[in-house]
N, C-alpha and C positions, 0 to 999 in steps of 0.2 A: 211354558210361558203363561201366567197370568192375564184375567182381564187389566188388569192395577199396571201392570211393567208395560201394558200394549198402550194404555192411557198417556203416560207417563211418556214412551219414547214418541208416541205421536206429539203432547206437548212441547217436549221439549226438542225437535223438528220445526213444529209451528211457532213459535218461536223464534228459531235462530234464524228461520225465513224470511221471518216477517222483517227483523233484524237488517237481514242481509238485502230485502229490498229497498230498506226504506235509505240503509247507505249508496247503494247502487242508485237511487232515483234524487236524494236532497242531499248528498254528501255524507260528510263523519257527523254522529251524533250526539256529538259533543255530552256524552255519558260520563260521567267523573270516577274515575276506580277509586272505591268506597279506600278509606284512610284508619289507621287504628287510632284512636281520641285517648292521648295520652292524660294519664291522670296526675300529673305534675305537669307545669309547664316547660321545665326543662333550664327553664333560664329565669334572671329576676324581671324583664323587662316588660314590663304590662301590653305593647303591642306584641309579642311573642305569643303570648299568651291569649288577647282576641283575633290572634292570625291561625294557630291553633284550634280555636273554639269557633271559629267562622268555616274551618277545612271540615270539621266533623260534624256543622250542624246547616244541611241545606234549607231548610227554612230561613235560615237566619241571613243568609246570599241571600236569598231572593226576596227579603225584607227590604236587606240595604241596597238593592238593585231596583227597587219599587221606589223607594225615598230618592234615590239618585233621577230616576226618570222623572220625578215629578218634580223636585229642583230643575231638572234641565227645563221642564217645561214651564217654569213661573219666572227663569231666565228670559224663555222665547217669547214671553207674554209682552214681560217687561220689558225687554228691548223693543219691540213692536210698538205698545204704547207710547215709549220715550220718543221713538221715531214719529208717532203721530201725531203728539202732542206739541215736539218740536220743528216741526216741517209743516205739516198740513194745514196744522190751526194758524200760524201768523200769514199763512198765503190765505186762507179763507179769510183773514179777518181785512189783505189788502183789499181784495177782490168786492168786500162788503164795505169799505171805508169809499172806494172807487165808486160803485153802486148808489152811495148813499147820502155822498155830499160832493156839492154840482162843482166844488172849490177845486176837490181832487182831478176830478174829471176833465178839465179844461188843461192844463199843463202837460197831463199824460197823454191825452186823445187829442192831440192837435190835425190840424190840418195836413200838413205836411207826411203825415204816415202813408204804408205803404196801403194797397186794398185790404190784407187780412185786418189793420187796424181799424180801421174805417169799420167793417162791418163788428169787430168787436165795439168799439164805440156805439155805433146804431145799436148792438143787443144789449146792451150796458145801458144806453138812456131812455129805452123803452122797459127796460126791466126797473130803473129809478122813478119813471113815472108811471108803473104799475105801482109802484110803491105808496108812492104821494096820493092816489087816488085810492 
């Protein structure tokens, strides 16, 4: 037996070790068994053909799986700003209409509320005439 055959079966040992623990600890490893990349596409149909050329070329997955995650995420953006542009900003803009003209203020902060009201009203017209001053 060679030094070369002793390298080799120790490699390929370490190897299917490493392999076998890394199933045994995070699951399957979702390894793709490599595909023969026919050089016709078989059919006339143009998705045929980049379903195909997508099976034989892993770069090219993991291109459209980078453009996919970043679409999803200009999704979550967007819906997030829709949300806070349509929710948040016309409640800040009551809350500063209340604040800031004495007109609002009397109709909504009556006498008659309960104590949470009351003390909103007090921090409401002491925050209008920090304003004025």
């Amino acid at each position: 037996m060679s030094a070369t055959e002793v390298i080799g079966d120790v490699a390929d040992n370490m190897y299917s070790d490493h392999y076998q623990w890394q199933r045994n600890m995070m699951g399957h490893t979702f390894s793709i068994a490599p595909t023969d990349c026919p050089d016709t596409a078989g059919g006339s149909c143009i998705l045929h053909v980049v379903r195909n050329w997508l099976r034989c070329h892993e770069d090219a997955q993991i291109m459209i799986a980078s453009i996919l995650v970043v679409v999803g995420l200009w999704w979550m953006v967007r819906a997030i700003l829709s949300l806070f542009i349509n929710l948040i900003c016309p409640l800040l803009v009551v809350v500063l209409a209340v604040v800031c003209v004495p007109q609002l203020r009397a109709p909504l902060f009556g006498q008659n509320y309960p104590l949470l009201a009351s003390l909103i009203r007090t921090i409401l017209l002491k925050m209008a005439d920090n304003i004025k001053t």
